[in-house]
C-alpha positions as CSV (number, residue, x, y, z in Angstrom):
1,X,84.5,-127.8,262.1
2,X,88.1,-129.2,263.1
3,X,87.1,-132.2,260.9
4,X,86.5,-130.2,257.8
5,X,90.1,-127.9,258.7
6,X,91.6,-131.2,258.8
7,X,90.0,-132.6,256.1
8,X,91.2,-129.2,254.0
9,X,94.8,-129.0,255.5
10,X,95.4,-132.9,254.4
11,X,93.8,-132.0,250.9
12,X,96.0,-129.2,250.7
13,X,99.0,-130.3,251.1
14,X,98.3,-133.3,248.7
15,X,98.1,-130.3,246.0
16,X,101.1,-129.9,243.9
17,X,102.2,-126.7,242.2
18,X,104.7,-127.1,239.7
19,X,107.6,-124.8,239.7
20,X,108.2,-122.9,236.4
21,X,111.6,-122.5,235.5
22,X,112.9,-120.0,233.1
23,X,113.9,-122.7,230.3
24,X,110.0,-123.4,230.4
25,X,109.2,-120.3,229.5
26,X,111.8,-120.1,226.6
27,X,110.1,-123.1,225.7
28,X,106.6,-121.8,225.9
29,X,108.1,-119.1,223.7
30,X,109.8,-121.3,221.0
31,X,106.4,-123.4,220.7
32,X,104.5,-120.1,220.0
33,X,107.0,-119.1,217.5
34,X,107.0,-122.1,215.9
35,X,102.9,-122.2,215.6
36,X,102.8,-119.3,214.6
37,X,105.2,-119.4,211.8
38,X,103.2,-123.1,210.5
39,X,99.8,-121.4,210.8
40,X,101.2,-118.2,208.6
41,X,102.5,-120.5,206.2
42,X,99.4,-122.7,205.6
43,X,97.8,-119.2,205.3
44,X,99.5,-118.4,202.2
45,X,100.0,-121.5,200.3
46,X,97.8,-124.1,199.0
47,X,97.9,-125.8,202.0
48,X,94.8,-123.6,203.5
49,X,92.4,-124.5,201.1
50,X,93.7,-128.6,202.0
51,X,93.1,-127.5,205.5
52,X,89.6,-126.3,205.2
53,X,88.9,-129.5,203.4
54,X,90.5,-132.0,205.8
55,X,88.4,-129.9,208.2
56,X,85.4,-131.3,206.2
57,X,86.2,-134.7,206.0
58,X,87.2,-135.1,209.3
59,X,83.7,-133.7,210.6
60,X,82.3,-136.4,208.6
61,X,84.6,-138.8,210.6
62,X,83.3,-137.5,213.5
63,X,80.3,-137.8,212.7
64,X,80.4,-141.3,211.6
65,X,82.0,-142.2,215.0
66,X,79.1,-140.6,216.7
67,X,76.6,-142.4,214.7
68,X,78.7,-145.6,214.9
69,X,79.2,-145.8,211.2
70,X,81.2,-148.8,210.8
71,X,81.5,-148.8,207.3
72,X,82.6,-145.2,206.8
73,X,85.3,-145.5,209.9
74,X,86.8,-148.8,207.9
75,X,87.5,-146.8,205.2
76,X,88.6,-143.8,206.6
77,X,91.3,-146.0,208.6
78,X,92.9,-147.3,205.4
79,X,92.7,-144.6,203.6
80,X,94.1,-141.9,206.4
81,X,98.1,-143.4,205.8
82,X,97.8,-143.4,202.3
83,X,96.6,-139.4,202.7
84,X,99.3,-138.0,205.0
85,X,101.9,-140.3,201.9
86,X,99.9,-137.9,199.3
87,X,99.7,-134.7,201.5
88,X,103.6,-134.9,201.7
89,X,104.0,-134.9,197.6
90,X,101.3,-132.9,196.9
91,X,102.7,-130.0,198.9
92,X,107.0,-131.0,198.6
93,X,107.4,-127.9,197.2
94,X,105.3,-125.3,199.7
95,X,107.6,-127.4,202.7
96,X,110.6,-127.3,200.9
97,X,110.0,-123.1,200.6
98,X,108.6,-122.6,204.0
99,X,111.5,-124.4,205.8
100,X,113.9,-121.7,203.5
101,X,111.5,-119.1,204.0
102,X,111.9,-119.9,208.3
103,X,116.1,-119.6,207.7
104,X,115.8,-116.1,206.8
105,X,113.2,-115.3,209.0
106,X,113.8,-112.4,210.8
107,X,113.1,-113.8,214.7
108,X,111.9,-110.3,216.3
109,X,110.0,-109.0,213.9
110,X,108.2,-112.3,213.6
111,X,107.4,-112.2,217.1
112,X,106.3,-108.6,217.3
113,X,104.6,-108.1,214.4
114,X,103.9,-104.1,214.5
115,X,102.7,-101.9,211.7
116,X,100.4,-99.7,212.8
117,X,100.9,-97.3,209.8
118,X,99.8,-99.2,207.6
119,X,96.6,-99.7,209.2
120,X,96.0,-96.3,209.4
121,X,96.7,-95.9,205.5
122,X,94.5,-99.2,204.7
123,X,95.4,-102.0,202.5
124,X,97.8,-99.2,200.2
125,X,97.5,-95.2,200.6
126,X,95.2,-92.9,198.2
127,X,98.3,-91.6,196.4
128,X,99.5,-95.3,195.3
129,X,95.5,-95.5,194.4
130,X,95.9,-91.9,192.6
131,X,99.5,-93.6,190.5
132,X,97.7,-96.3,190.0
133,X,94.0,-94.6,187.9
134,X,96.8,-92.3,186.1
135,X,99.1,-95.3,184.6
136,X,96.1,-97.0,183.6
137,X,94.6,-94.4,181.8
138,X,97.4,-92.7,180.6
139,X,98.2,-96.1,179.2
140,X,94.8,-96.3,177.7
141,X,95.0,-93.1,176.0
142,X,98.0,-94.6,173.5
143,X,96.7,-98.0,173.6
144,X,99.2,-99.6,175.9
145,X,98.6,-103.6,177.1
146,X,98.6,-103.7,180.6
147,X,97.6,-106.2,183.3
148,X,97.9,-105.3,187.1
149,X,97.4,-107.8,190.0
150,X,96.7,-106.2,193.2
151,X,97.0,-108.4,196.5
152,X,94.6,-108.3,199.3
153,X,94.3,-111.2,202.0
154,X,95.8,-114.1,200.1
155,X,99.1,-114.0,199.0
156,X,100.4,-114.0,196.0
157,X,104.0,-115.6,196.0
158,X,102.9,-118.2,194.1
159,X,102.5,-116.3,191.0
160,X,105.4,-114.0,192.1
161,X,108.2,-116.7,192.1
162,X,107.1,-116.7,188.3
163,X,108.4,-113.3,187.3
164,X,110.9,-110.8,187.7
165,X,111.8,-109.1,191.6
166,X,111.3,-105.3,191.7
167,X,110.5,-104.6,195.1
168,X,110.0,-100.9,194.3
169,X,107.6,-98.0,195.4
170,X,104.5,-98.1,193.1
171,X,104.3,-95.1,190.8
172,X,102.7,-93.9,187.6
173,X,106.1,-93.7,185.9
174,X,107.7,-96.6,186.4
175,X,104.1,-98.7,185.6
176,X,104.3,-97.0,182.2
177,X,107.9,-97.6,181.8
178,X,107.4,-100.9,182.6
179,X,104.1,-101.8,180.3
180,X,106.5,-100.0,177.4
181,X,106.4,-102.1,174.2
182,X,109.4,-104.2,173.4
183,X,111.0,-103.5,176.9
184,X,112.1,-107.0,178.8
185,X,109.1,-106.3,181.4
186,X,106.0,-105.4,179.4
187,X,105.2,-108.9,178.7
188,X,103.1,-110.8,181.6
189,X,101.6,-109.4,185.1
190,X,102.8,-107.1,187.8
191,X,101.8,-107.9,191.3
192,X,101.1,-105.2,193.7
193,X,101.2,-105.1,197.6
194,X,101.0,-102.3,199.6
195,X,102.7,-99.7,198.1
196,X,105.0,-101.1,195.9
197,X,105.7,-103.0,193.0
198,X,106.8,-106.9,193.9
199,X,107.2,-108.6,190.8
200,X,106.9,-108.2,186.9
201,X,106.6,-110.4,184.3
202,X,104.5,-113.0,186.2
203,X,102.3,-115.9,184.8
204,X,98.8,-116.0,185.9
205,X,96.4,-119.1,184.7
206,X,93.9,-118.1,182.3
207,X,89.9,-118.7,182.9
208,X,88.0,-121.4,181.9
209,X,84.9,-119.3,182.2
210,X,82.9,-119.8,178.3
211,X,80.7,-117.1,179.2
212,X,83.5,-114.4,178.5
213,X,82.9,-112.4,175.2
214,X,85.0,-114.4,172.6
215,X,86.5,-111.0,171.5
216,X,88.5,-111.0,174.6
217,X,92.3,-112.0,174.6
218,X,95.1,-113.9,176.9
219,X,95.7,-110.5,179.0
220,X,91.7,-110.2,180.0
221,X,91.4,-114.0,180.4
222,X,94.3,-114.6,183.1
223,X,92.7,-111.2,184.8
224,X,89.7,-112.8,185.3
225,X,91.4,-116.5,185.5
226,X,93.9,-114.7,188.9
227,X,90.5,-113.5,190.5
228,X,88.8,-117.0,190.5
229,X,91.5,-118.5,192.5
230,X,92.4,-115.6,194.8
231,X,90.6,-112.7,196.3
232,X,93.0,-110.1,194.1
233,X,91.8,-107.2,192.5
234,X,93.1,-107.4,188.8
235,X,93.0,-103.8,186.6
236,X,93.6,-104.8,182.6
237,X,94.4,-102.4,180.2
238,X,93.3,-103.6,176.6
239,X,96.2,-102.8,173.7
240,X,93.4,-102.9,171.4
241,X,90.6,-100.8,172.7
242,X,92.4,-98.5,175.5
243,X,89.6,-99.6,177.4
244,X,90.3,-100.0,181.2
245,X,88.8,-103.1,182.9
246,X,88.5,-104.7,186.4
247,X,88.2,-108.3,187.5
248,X,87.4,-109.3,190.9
249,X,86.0,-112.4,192.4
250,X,86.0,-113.7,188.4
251,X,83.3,-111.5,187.1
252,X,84.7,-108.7,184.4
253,X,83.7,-105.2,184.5
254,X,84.7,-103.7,181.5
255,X,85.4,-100.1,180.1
256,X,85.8,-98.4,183.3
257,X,85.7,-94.6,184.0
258,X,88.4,-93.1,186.2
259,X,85.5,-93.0,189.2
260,X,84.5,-96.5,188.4
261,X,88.0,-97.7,189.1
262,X,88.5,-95.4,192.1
263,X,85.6,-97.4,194.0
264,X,86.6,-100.6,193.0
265,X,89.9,-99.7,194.3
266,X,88.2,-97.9,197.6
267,X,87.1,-101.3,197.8
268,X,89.6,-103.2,198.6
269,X,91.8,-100.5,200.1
270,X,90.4,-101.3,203.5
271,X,89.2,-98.3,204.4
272,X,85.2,-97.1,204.9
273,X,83.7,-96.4,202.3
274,X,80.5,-94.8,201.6
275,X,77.3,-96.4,200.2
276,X,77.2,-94.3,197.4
277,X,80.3,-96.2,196.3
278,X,79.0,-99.4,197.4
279,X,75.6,-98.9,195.4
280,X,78.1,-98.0,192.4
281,X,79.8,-101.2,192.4
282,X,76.7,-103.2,192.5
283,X,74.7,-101.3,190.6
284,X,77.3,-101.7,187.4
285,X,77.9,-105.0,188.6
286,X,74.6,-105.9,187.8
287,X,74.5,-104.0,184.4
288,X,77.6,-105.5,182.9
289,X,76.4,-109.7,183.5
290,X,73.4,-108.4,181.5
291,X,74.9,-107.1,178.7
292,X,77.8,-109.4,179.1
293,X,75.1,-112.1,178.8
């Protein structure tokens, strides 16, 4: 017994417990920040979708390494210089934003991200959804071109940079006002977040997809072109028909009633929502590829 308290008291004090200092922890803290501002900016440029796939290839890698695939690991070492050399160009202009964007960051609110109200609302409340069904229908009703982006996880300030700032609370009024014919605005998109209007006027790339009816124009084609490359909602309104329209995940459901757009919307809104609804969505889904087809 004595020799295994001796044993333990020598053990002991060959242990060494660091001493943290305050200036560690402002550096714990400064790291954090600093990871935390890279990881949301890879989050909402193209740099996530480059992530995911250097994800992929380097699983291969590992793979190979595991496996003891020569060949493979050759390659993969002259090629991974020449990769970081093309990452750096390919993405000069997300870097050269981000490190602007970080200059008028606001440090506290970075840090303590809180907004628990707009939780409790969802993704935007149900009387921005309400402005939302009444511009597109009143619009409809005189035959009005519209073409409404609404944002949900992946941002948007891509296709925002390309129009005109607004930054204004959404309503059915200032939609209409906007979507006016010959008024400097009516021409392009208008991006929606939250509750309010972001940007008007923006470019969105058009769809490649031949399947889409041949009688449909530019303003249905970049609706449906925006919801293949993002996971936004996009509401069209047709200046020839009146006829209200949805594209989401790049399929087009066309000719919408005012309770067919309320679900989509529901949707995305990020609230529960029933089955009912749910069944709605899929089952017109479903209807419209057929007679689409």
């Amino acid at each position: 017994m004595g020799q295994l308290a001796n044993f333990a008291r020598v053990y002991l004090n060959r242990l060494h417990m660091p001493t943290i200092r305050w200036t560690d922890i402002v550096e714990i803290m400064i790291i954090s920040f600093l990871v935390y501002q890279i990881m949301l900016w890879i989050k909402s440029t193209r740099a996530w979708s480059l992530l995911k796939g250097i994800i992929v290839i380097f699983s291969f890698i590992l793979i190979a390494a595991v496996f003891n695939m020569t060949t493979i690991l050759w390659i993969a070492e002259h090629i991974l210089s020449m990769a970081v050399i093309a990452m750096v160009v390919v993405l000069q202009p997300e870097l050269r934003r981000a490190l602007e964007q970080l200059g008028r960051t606001n440090l506290f609110a970075s840090l303590v991200p809180i907004d628990s109200s707009r939780e409790a609302l969802g993704r935007f409340s149900d009387k921005t959804m309400q402005e939302l069904i009444k511009a597109c229908f009143e619009m409809g009703r005189v035959k009005t071109g519209a073409l409404i982006v609404i944002e949900q996880n992946q941002s948007l300030n891509e296709y925002e940079r390309t129009g005109i700032s607004i930054d204004a609370l959404l309503s059915s009024q200032l939609l209409i006002n906007i979507f006016e014919h010959n008024t400097p605005l009516h021409d392009g998109a208008v991006i929606v977040r939250g509750n309010r209007i972001i940007s008007a006027t923006c470019y969105l790339p058009l769809s490649d997809n031949m399947d889409l009816s041949k009688e449909l124009g530019t303003r249905h084609r970049a609706g449906v072109g925006i919801s293949e490359v993002t996971d936004s909602l996009t509401i069209i309104v047709s200046e020839e028909t009146g006829y209200v329209s949805a594209a989401y995940e790049g399929q087009l459901y066309r000719n919408l009633d005012t309770e067919e757009l309320r679900s989509r919307l529901l949707l995305i809104q990020n609230k529960p929502v029933d089955e009912k609804k749910r069944r709605l969505w899929k089952g017109r889904s479903k209807n419209e590829k057929e007679t689409d087809s």
